[in-house]
Backbone bond lengths (Angstrom), bond angles and torsions (degrees), N, CA, C in turn:
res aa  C-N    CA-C-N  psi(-1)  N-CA   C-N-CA  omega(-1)  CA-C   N-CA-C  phi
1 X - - - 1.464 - - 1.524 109.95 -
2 X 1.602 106.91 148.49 1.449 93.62 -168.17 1.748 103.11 -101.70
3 X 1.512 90.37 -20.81 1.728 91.85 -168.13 1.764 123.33 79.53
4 X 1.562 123.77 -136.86 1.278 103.63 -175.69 1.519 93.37 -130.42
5 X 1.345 125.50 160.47 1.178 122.85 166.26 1.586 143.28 -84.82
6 X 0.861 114.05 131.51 1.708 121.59 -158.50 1.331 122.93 -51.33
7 X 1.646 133.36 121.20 1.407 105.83 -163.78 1.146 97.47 -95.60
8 X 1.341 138.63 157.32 1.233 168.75 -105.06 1.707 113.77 -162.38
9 X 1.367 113.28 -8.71 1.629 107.36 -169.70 1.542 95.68 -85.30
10 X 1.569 101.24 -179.51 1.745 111.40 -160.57 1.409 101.31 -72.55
11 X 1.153 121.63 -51.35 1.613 106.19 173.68 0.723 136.35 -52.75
12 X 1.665 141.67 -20.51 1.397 153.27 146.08 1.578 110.11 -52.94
13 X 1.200 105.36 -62.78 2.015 99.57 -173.79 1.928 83.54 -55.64
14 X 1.674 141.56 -63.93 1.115 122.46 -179.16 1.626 126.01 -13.95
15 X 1.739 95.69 -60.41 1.383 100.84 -155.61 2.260 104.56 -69.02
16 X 1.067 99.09 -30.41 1.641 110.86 168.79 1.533 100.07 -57.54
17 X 1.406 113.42 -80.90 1.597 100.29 -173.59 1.011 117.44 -29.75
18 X 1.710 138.01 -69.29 1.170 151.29 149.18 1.604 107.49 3.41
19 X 1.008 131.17 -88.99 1.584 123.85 162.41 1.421 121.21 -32.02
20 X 1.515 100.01 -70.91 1.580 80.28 -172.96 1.509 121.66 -72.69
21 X 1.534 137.97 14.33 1.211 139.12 114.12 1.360 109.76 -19.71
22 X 1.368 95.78 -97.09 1.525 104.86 -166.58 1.678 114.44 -33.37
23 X 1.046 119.42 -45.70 1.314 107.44 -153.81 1.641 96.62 -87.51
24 X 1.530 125.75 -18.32 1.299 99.14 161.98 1.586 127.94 -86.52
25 X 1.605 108.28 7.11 1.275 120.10 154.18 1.303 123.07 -33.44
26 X 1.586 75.21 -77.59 1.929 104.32 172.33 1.330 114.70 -33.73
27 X 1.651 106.70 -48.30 1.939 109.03 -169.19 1.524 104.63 -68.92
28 X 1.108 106.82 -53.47 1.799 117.55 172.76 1.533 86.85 -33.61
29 X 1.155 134.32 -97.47 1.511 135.82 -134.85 1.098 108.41 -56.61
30 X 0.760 132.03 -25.53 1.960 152.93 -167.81 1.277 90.50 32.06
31 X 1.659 107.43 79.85 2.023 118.14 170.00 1.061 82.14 -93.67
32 X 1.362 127.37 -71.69 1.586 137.33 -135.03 1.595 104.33 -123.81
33 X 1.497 97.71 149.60 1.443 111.09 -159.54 1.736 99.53 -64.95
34 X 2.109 96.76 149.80 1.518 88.09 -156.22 1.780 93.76 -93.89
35 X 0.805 119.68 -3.67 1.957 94.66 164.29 1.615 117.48 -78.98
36 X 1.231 132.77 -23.08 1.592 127.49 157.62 1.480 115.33 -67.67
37 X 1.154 91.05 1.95 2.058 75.02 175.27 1.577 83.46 -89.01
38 X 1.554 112.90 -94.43 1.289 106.57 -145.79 1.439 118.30 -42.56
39 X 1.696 117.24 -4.36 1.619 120.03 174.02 1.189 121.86 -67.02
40 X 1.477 111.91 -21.32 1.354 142.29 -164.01 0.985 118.96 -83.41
41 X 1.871 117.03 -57.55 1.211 142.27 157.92 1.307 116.74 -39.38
42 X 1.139 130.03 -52.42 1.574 153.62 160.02 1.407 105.58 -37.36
43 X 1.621 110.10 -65.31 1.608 101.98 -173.28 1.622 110.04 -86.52
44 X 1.540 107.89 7.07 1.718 108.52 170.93 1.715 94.31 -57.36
45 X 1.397 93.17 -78.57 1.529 135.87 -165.86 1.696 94.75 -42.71
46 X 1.040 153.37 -32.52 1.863 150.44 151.66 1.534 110.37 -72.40
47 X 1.092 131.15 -33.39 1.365 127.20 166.85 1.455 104.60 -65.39
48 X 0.857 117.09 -46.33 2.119 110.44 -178.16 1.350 86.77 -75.35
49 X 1.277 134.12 -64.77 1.352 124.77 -147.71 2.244 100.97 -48.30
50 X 1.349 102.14 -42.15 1.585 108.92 -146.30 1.761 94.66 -95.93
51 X 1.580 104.30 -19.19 1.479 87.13 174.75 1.498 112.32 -136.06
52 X 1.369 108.46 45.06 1.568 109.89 175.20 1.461 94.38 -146.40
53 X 1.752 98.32 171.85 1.797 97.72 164.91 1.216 122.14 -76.72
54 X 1.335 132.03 22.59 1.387 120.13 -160.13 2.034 77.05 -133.56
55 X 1.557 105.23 106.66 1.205 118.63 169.13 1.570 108.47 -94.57
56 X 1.555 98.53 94.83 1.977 97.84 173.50 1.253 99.56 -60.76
57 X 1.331 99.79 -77.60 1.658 114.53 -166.47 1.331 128.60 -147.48
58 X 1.642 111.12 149.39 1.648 110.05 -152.54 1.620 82.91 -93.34
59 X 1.383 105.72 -179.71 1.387 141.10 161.91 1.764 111.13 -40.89
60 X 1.280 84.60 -66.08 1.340 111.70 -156.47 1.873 97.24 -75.32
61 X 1.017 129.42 -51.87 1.281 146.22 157.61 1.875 118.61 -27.75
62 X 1.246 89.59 -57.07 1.671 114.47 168.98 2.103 115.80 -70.20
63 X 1.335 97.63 -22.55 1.362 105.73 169.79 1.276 115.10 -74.01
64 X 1.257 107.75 -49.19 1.870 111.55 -173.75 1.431 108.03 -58.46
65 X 1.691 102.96 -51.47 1.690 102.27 -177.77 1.535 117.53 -48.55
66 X 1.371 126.39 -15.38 1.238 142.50 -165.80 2.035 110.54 -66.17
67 X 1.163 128.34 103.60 1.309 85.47 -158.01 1.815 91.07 -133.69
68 X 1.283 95.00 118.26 1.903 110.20 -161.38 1.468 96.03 -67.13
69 X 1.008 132.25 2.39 1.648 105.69 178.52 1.856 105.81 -82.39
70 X 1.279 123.79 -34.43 1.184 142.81 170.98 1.566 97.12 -55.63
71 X 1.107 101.88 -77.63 1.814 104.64 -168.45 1.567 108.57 -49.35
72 X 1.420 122.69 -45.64 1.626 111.31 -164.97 1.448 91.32 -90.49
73 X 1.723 143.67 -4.12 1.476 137.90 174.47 1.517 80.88 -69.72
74 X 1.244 132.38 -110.97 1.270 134.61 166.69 1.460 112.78 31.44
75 X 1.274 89.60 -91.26 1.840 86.32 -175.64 1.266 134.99 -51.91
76 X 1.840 112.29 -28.17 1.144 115.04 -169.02 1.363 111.24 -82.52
77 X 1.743 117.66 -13.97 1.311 117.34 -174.35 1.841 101.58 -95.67
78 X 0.942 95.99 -36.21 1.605 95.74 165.22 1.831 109.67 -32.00
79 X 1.400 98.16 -68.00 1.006 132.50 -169.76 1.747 109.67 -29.32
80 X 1.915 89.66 -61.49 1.358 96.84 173.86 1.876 117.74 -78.11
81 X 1.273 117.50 15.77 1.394 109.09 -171.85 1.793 76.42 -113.69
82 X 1.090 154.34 -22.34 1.061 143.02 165.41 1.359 102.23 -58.52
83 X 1.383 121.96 -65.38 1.983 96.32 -171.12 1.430 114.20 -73.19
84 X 1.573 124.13 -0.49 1.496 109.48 167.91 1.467 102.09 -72.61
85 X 1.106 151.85 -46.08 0.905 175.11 63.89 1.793 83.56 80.07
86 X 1.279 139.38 -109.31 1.501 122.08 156.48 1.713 132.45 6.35
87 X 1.030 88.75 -47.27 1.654 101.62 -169.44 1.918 96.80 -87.47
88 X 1.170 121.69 0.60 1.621 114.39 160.96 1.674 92.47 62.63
89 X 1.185 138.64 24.20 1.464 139.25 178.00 1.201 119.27 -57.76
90 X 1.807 107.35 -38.04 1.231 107.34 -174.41 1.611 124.93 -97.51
91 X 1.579 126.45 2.04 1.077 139.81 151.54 1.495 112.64 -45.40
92 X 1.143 92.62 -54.14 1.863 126.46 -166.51 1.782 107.74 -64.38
93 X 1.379 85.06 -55.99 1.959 83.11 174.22 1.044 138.91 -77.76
94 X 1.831 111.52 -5.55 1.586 131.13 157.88 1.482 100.58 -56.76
95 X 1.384 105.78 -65.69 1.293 107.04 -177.08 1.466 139.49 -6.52
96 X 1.667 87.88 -70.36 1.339 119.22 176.00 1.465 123.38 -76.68
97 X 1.137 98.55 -26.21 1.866 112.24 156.49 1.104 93.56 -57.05
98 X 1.176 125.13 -94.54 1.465 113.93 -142.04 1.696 112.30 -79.52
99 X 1.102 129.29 0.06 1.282 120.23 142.53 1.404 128.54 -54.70
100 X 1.462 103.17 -48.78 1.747 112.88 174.88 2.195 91.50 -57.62
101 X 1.123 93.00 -82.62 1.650 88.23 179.89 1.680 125.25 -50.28
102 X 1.440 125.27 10.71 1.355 133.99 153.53 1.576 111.10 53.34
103 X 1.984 84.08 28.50 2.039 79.84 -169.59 1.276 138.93 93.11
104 X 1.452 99.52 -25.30 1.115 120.83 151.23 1.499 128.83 -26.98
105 X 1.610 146.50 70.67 0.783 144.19 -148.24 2.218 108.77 -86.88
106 X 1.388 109.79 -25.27 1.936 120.25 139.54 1.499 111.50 -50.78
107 X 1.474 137.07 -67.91 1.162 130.10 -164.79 1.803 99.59 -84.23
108 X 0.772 112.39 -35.69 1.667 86.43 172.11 1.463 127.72 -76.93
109 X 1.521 106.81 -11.76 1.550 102.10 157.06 1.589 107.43 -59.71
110 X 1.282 123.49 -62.50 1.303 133.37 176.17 1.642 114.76 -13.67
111 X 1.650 91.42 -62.13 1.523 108.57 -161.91 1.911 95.81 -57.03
112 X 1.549 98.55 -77.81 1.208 102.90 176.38 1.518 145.25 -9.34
113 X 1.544 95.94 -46.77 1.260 127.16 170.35 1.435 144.64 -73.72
114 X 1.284 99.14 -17.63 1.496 120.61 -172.45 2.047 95.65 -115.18
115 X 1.852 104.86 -39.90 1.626 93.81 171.89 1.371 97.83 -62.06
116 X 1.381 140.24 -56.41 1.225 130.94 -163.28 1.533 124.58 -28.28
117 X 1.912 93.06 -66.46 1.582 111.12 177.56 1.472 103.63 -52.57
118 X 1.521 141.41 -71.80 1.087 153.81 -141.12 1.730 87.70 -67.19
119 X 1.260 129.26 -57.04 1.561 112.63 169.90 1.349 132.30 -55.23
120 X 0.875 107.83 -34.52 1.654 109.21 -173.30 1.728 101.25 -71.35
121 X 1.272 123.33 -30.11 1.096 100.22 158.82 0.999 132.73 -43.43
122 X 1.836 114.53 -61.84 1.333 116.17 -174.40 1.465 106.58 -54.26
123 X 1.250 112.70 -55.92 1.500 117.15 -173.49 1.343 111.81 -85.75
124 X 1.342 126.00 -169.00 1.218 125.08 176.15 2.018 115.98 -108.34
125 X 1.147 82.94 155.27 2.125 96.02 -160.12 1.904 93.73 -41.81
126 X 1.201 90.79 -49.80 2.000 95.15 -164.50 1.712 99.95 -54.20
127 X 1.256 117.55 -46.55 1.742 116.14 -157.16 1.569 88.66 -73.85
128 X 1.615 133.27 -40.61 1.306 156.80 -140.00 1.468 95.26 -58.58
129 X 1.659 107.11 -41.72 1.635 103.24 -139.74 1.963 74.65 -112.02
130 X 1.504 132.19 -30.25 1.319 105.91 153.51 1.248 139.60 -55.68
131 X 1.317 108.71 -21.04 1.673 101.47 172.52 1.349 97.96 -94.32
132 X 1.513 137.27 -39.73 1.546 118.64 160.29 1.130 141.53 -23.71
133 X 1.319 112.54 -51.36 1.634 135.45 -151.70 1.534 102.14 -62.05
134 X 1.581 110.97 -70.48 1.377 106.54 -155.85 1.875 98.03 -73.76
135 X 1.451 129.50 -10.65 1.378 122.16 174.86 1.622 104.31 -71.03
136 X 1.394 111.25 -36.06 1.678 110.43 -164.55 1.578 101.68 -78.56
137 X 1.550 127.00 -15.16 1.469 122.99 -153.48 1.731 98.13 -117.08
138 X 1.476 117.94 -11.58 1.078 140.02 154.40 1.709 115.67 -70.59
139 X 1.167 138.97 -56.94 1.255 144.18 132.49 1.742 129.79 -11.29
140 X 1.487 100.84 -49.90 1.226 108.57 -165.20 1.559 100.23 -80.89
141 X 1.456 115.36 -25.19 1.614 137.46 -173.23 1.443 85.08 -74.50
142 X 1.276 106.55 -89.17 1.777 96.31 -160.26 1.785 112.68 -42.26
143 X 1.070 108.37 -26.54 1.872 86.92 -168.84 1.715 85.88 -102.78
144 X 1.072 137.38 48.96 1.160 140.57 159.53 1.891 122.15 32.28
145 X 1.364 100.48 37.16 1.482 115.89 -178.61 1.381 110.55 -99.95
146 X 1.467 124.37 170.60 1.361 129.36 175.05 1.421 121.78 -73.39
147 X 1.290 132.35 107.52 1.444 131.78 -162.07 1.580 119.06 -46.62
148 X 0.906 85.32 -3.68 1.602 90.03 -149.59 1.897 95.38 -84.15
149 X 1.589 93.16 -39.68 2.108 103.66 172.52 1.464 101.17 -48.48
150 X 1.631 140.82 -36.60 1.212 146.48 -171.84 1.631 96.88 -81.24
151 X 1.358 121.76 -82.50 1.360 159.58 166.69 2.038 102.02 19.63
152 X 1.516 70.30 -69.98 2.071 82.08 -158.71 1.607 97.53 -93.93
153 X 1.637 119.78 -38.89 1.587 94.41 -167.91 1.450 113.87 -58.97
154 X 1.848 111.50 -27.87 1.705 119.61 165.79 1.162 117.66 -66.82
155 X 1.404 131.44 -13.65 1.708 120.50 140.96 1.360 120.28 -51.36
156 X 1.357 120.39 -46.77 1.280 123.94 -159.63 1.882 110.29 -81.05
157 X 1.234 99.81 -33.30 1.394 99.28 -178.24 1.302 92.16 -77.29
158 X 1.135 150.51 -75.56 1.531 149.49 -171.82 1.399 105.55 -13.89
159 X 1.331 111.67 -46.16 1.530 123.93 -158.86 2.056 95.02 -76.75
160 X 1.118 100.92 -48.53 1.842 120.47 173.41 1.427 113.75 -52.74
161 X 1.327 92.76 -62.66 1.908 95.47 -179.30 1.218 114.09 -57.33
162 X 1.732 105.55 -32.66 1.611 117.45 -165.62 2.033 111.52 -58.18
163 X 1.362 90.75 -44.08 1.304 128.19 171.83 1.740 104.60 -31.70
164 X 0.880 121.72 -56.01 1.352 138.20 -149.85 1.050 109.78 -79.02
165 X 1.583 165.13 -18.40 1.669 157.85 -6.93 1.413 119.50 56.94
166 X 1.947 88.28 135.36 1.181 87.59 179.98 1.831 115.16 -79.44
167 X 1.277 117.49 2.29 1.287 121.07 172.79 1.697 117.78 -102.29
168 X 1.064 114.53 5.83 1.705 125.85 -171.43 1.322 105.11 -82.54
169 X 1.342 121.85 -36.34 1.459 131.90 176.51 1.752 124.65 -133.72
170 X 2.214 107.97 138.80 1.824 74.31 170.91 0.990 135.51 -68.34
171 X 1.396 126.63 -14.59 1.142 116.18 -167.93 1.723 122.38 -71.24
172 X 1.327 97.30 -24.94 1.696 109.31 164.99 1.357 105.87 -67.98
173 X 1.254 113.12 -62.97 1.746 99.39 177.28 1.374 129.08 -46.46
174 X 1.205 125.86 -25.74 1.402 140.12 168.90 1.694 110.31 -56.66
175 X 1.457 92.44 -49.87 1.776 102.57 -167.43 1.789 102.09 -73.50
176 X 1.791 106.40 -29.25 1.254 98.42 -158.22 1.798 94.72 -90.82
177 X 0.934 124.75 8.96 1.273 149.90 -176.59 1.615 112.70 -67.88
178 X 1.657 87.26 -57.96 1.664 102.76 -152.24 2.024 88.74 -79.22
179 X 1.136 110.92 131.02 1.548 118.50 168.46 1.531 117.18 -70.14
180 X 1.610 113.90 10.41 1.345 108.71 175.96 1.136 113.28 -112.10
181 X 1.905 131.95 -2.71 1.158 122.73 175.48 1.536 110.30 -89.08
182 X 1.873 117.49 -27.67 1.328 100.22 170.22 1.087 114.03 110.18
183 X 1.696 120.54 -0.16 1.571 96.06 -142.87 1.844 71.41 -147.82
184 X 1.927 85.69 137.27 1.473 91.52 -172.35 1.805 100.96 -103.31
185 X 1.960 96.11 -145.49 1.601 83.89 -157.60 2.027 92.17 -84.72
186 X 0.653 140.56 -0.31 1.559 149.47 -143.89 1.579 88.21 -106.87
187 X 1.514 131.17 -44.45 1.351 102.18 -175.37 1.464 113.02 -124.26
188 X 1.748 101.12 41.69 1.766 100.41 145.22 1.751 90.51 -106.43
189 X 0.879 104.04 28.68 2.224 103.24 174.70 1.612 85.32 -105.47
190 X 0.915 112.22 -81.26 1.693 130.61 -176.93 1.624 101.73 -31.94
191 X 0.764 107.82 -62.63 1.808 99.74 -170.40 1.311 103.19 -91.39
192 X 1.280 161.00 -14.15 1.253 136.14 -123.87 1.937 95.65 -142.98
193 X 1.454 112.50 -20.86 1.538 136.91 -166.13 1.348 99.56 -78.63
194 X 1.416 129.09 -88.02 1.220 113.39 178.55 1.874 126.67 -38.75
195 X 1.299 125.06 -37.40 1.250 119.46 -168.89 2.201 90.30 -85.75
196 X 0.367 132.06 14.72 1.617 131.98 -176.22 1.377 110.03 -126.39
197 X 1.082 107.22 -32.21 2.080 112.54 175.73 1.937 80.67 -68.86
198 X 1.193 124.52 -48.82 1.017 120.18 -143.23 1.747 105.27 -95.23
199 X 1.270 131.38 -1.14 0.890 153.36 101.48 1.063 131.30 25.61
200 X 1.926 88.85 -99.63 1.555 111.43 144.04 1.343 164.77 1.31
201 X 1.381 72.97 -65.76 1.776 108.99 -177.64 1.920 105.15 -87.09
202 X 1.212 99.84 -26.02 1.659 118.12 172.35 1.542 106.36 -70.79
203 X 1.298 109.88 -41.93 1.689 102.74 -161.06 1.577 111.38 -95.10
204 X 2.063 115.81 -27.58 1.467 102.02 149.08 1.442 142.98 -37.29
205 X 2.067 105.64 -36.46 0.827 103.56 -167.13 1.531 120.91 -102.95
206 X 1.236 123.68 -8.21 1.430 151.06 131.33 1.548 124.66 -12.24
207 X 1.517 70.39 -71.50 1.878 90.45 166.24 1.576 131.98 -61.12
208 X 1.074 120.83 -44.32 1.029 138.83 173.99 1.797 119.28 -66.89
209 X 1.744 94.05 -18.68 1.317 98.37 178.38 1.539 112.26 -109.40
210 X 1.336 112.39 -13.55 1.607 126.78 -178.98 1.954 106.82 -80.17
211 X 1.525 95.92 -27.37 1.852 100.63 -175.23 1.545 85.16 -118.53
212 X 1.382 139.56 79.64 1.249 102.55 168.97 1.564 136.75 -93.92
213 X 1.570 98.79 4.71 1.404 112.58 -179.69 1.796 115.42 -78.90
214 X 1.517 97.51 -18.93 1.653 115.25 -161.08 1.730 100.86 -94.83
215 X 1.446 104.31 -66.15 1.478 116.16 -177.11 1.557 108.99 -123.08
216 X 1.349 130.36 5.21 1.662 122.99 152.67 1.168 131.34 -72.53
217 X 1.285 140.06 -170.02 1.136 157.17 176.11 1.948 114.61 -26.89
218 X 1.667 96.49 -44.96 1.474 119.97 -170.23 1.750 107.94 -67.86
219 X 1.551 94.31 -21.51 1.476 97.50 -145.13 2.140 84.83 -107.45
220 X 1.247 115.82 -0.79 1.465 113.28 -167.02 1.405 112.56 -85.01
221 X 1.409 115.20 67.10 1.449 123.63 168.74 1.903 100.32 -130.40
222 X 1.416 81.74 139.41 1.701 105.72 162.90 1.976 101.84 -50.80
223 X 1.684 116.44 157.32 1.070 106.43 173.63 1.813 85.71 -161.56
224 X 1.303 113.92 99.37 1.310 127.46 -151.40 1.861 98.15 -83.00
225 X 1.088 138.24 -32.65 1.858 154.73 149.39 1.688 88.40 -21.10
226 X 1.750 108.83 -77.50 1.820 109.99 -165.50 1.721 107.94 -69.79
227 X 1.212 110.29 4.52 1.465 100.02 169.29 1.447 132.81 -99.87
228 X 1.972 94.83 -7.27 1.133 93.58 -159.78 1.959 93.50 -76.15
229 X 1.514 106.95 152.52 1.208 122.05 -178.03 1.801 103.43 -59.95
230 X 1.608 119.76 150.18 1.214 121.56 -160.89 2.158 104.61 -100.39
231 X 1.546 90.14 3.92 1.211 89.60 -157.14 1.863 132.05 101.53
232 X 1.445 104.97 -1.21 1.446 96.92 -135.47 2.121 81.50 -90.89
233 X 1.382 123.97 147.64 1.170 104.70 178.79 1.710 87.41 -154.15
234 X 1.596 104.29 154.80 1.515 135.38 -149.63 1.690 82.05 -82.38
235 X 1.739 85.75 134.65 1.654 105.61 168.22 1.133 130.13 -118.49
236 X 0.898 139.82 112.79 2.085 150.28 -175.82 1.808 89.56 72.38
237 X 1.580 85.92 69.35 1.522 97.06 154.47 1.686 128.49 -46.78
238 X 1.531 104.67 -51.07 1.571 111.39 170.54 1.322 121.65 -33.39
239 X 1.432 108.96 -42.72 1.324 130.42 170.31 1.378 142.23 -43.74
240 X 1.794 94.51 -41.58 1.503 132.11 -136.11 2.151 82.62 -91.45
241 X 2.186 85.35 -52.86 1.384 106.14 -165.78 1.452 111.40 -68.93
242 X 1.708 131.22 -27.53 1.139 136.79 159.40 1.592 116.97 -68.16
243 X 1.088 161.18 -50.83 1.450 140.21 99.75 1.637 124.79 30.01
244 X 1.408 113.26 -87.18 1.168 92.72 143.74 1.794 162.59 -8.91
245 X 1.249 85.24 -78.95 1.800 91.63 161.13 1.519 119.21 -106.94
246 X 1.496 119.30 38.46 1.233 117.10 124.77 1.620 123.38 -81.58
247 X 1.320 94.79 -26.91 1.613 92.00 176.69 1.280 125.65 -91.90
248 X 1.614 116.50 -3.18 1.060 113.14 167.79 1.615 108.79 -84.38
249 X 1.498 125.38 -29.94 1.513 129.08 -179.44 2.028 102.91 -65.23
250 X 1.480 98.64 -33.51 1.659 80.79 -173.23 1.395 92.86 -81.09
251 X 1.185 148.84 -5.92 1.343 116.01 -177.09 1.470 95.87 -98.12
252 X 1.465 127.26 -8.35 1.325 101.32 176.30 1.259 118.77 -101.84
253 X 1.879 117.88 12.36 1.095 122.49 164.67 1.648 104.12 -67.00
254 X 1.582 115.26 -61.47 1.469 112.09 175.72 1.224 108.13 -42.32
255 X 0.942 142.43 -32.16 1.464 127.00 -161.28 1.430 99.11 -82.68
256 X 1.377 137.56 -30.68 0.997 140.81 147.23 1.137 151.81 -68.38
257 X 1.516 124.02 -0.95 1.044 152.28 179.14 1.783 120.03 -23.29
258 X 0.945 98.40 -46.87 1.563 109.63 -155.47 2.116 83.50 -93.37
259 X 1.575 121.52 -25.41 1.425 121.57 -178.07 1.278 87.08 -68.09
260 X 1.500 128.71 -72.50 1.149 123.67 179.01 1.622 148.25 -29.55
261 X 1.249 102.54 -53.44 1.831 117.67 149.15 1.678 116.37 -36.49
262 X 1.291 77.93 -48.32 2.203 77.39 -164.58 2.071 92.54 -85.01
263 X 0.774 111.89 -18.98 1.631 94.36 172.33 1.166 113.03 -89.34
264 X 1.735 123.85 -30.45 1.503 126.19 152.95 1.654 114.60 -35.11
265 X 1.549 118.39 -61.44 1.185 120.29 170.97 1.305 124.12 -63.13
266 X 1.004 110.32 1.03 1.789 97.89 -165.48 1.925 85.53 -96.21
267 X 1.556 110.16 -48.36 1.727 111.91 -163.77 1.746 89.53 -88.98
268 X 1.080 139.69 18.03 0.987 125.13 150.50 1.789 122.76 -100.81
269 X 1.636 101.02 -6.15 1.408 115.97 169.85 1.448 106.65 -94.70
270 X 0.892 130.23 -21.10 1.819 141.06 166.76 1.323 114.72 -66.49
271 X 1.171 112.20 -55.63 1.315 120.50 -168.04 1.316 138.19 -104.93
């Protein structure tokens, strides 16, 4: 179904801006819970469309834009940060952070920062900074610094690492999606790796100079109390290790992607 077509004059693109204003108003203020806004926004934007003259957008129109490789990537990695999440992993890998960093409240920005980027490749930026978050804000507690020195540069690398793969970010998945750009998962590795390591190496040192009382120069002493281990130790390992190499098989399905397609086609031309 095609539905009706969208009008296009200046007061209509107005009345859209207008919303999506508002509703990142809304997110800014953080009054109201943030999945009813944009639900909201959504059913603004069909109420004008279905009962005024100003047709934004149909049903049917809004379906196509819909595009499931994003939505079920999403979920499925969610998915898997929910059963790490079981396995107590991330108690456990503070731990060992800050043992490796000796308290160090400089080198565990470091650490933090570079696991961040280096995952979000594998995984994607959004799940990246949920399985981040409560390890980096846990961290920032024990060495008694301002969260925020942990907080945002592990936004930013997420966003960097994410960069790097065509599964690290949606917007790559979108592009690596569309069959008209061409371009598989191997050469957002190829092009995209060197300028993002390098990145990297920009946003440690940034950081370190933007907080420097927290994680700079001021802050580069051992603090042997935040290292000591909390106790915290990994549960239904079996679990932990199956987990694991699902995520190592989906990334080496992407990496294969395009092997995969053509053997799809070949037994779907056979059979």
């Amino acid at each position: 179904m095609h539905g009706f077509d969208s009008t296009r004059d200046a007061l209509s693109q107005g009345i859209v801006a207008a919303i999506l204003v508002g509703m990142f108003a809304l997110l800014a203020a953080d009054r109201v819970h943030r999945v009813l806004i944009p639900i909201g926004a959504v059913a603004l934007v069909w109420l004008i469309s279905y009962f005024s003259p100003f047709k934004l957008i149909s049903f049917e129109a809004a379906q196509q834009a819909i595009d499931l490789n994003v939505i079920l990537l999403l979920f499925a990695m969610m998915a898997l940060v929910g059963v790490l999440k079981t396995t107590n992993v991330f108690p456990w890998a503070v731990d060992r952070l800050l043992e490796r960093s000796r308290g160090n409240p400089s080198r565990s920005a470091v650490l933090i920062i570079w696991f961040t980027g280096i995952l979000s490749a594998v995984l994607d930026n959004v799940t990246t900074v949920i399985f981040a978050y409560p390890m980096a804000s846990d961290m920032a507690r024990r060495l008694r610094i301002n969260a925020s020195a942990f907080l945002l540069p592990m936004v930013m690398a997420a966003n960097i690492g994410g960069t790097a793969t065509l599964i690290g970010d949606p917007p790559n998945v979108l592009i690596g999606a569309d069959p008209r750009t061409g371009l598989s998962f191997m050469d957002f590795i190829y092009h995209l790796t060197v300028p993002c390591t390098f990145m990297m190496v920009v946003l440690v040192w940034y950081s370190r100079r933007y907080y420097p009382s927290d994680i700079g120069a001021a802050a580069d002493a051992d603090h042997a109390g935040a290292a000591t281990p909390s106790g915290a130790s990994l549960e239904n390992v079996p679990l932990l290790r199956a987990t694991c190499w699902i995520t190592a098989l989906i990334f080496l399905g992407f990496s294969n992607m395009t092997t995969f397609k053509q053997i799809f086609n070949f037994f779907t031309r056979v059979f």
